[in-house]
C-alpha positions in Angstrom: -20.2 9.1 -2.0 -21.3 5.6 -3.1 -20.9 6.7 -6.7 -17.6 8.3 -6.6 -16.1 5.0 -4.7 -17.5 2.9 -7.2 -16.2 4.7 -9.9 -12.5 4.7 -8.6 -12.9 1.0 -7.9 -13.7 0.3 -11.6 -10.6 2.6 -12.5 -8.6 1.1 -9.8 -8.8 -2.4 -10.7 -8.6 -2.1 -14.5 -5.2 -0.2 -14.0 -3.9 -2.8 -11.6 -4.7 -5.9 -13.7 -2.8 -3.6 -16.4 0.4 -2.7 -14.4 0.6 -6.2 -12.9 0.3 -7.8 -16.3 2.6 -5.7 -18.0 5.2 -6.0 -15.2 5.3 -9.0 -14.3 5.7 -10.4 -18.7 8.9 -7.6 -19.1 10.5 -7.7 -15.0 9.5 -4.9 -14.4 9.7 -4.7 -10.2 8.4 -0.8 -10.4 5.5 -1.3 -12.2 4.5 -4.9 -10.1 4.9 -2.6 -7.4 2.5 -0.3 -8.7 -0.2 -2.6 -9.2 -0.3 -3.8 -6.3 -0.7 -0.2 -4.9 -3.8 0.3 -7.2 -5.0 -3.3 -5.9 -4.9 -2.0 -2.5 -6.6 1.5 -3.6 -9.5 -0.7 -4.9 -9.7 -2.9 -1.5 -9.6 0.5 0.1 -12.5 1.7 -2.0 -15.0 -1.6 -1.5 -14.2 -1.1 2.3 -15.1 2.4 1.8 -18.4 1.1 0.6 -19.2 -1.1 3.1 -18.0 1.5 5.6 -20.0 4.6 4.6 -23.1 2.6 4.6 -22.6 2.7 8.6 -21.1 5.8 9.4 -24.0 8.3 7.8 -26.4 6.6 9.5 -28.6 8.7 12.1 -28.0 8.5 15.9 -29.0 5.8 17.8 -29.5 4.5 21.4 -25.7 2.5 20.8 -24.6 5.2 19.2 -26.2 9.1 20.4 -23.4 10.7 19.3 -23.8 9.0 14.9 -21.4 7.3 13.4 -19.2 9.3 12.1 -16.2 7.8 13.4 -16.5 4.8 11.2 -15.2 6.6 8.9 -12.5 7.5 10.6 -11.8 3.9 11.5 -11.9 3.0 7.6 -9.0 5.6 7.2 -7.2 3.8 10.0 -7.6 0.8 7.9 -6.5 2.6 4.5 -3.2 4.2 6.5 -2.5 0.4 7.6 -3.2 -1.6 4.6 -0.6 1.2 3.0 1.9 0.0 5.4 1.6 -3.7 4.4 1.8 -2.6 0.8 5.4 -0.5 1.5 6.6 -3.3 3.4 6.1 -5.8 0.6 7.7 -3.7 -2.1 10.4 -3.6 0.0 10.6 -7.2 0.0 10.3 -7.8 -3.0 13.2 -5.3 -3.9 15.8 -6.6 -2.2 14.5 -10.3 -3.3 15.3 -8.9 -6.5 18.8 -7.8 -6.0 19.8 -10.5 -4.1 18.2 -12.9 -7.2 20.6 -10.4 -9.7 17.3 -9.4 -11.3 17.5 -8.8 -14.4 17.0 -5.2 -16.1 12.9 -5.1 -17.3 12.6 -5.5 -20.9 10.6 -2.3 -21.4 8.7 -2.4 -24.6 5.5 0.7 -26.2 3.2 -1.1 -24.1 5.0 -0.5 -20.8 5.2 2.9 -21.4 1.4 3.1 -22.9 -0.2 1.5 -19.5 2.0 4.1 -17.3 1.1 7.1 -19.2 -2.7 6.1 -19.3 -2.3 5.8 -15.6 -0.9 9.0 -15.4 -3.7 10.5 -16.4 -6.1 8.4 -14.7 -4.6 9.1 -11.3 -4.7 12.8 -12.0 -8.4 13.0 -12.6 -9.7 10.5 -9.9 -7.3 12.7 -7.1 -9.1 15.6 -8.1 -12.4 14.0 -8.3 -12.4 12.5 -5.1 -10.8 15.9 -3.3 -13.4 17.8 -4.5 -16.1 15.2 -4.0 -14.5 15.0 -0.5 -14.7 18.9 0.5 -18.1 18.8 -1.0 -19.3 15.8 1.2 -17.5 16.6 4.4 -16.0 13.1 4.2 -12.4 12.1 5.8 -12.2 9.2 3.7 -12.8 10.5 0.3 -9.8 13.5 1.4 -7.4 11.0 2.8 -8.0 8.1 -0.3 -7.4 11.9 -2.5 -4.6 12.1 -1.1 -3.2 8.7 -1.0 -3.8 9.0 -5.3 -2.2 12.3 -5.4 0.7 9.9 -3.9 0.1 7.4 -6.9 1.1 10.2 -9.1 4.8 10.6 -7.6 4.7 6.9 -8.0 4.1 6.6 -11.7 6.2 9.4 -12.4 9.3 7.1 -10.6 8.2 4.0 -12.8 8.1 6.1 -15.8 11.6 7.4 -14.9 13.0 3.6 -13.9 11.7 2.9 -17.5 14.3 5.5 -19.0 16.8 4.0 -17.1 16.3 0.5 -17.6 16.2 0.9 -21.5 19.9 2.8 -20.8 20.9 -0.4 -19.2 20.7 0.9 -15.6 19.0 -2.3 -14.4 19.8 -1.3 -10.7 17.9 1.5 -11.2 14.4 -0.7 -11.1 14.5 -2.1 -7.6 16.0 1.1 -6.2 12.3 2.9 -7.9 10.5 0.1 -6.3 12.3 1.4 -2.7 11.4 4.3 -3.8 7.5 3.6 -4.5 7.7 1.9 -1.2 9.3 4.6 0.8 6.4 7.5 -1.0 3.2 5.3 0.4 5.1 4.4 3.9 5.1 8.8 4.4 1.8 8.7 3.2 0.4 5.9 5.5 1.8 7.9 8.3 0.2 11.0 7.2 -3.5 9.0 7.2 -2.6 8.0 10.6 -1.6 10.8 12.7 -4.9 12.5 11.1 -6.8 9.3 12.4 -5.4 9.4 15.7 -6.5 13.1 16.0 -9.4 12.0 15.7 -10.1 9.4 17.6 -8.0 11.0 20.5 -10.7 14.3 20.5 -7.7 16.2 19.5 -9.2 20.0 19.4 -9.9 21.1 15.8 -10.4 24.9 16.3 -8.6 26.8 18.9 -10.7 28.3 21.4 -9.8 32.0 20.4 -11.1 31.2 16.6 -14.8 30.7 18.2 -14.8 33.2 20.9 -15.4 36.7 18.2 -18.2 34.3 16.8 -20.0 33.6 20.1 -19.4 37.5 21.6 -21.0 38.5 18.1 -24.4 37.2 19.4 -27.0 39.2 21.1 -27.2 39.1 24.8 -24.1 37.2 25.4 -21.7 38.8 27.5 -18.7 36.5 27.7 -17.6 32.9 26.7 -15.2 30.4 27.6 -14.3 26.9 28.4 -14.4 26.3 24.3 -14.0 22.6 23.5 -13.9 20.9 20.0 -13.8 17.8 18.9 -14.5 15.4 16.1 -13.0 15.6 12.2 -12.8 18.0 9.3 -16.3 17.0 8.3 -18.2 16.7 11.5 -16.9 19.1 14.3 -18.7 19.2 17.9 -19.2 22.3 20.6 -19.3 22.4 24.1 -18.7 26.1 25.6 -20.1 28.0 28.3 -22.2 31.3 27.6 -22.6 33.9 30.3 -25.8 36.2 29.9 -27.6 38.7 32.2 -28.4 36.7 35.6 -32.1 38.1 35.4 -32.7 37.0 32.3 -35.6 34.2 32.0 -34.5 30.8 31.6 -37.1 31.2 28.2 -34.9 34.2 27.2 -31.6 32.6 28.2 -32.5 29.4 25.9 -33.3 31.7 23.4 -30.1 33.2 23.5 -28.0 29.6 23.4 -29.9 28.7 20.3 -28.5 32.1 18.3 -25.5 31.0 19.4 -25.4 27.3 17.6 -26.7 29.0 14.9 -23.9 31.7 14.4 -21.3 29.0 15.0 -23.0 26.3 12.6 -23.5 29.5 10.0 -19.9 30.5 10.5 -18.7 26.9 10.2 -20.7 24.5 8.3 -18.4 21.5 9.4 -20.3 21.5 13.2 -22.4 19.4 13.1 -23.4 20.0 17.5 -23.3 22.3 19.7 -24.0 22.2 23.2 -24.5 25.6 25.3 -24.0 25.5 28.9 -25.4 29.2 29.9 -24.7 30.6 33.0 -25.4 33.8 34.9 -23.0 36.9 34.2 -20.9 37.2 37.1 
């Protein structure tokens, strides 16, 4: 995880020195915009760093249940440092209109720094998704997401470049609005999922465990599912009911096939607690 957040902050920062240099020499509002977006992505990325070196670390007497949520906290801060950026594009927009901004003098290089970005925004969204399914991590998914985002965005720049060289200069603070108005929905989305989170909102639904459970030898009914947690940490509480004469040796036996079949059926549960009770 270290390795795929240090390459997008490389990437990150090299594009936004470009955009912001570009944009700011030919008035281009968009494009400022934009580099400040992949600023923030590369803030995002060293607070990634900082943050995953906390939340994989093991359970402790502070902490019995890890650290997982760390990590959620760190998309809490992504979703709101988005927020900040959207507000300040907005800003600067309407700054710029009420100035009489001038249309951007787009030049070859404009377009050159946009299109490398382009591509640069493509392959580091799929990177990190991937990296992010692979890893079980809510920050790499949501910081894929937010540069899936970027793509919209440089695609609107790229377009505000058309325009402007048409002599549409309106057309560049209304792309900025536009830029801001993509990472505002985008914040939000980060958010909500946070809150989930953090709130123990359930992740399966009971009735999506229960064939799993009844599947296991010995068990003759369930209920009282509850889940909690994230996409890449998920924890169990249920209640098993087996045979009432069963051992307490045997009826241990039969809660640990059970947080095996659910960990085997879904690798993203991390825990699982069993309460087992006699069969009524």
């Amino acid at each position: 995880m270290r390795r795929v957040l240090l390459l997008t902050l490389a990437l990150n920062l090299a594009v936004s020195a470009a955009k912001v240099l570009v944009g700011s020499l030919t008035r281009s509002l968009a494009m400022v915009a934009d580099g400040y977006h992949s600023l923030v992505d590369g803030l995002n990325n060293v607070a990634g760093l900082v943050i995953t070196g906390f939340a994989y670390a093991p359970p402790d007497a502070g902490h019995p249940y890890g650290h997982r949520k760390f990590e959620t906290a760190a998309a809490v801060l992504l979703g709101a440092g988005l927020l900040g950026v959207a507000y300040h594009v907005v800003e600067a927009a309407f700054r710029g209109v009420a100035a009489g901004a001038r249309a951007p003098a787009v030049g070859a290089l404009n377009w050159a720094v946009m299109l490398a970005t382009l591509a640069i925004n493509f392959a580091v969204a799929q990177y990190e998704a991937r990296a992010g399914r692979r890893l079980g991590s809510a920050f790499l998914q949501a910081d894929a997401s937010h540069t899936r985002s970027d793509i919209y965005v440089t695609l609107g720049v790229l377009a505000s470049f058309a325009a402007s060289s048409a002599g549409l200069a309106w057309v560049d603070p209304v792309a900025a609005l536009g830029i801001a108005a993509l990472i505002a929905v985008m914040a939000v989305r980060i958010l909500v999922g946070s809150f989930h989170t953090l709130t123990d909102r359930a992740v399966f639904p009971s009735h999506a465990l229960s064939p799993v459970v009844l599947a296991v030898e010995d068990v003759r009914s369930c209920g009282e599912i509850r889940t909690r947690g994230g996409s890449g940490a998920v924890y169990v509480d249920l209640v098993v009911h087996v045979d009432g004469t069963m051992s307490l040796a045997a009826a241990h036996a039969v809660a640990d096939r059970v947080e095996a079949a659910l960990m085997r059926a879904h690798p993203e549960i991390v825990d699982v607690m069993v309460h087992v009770e006699p069969f009524p």
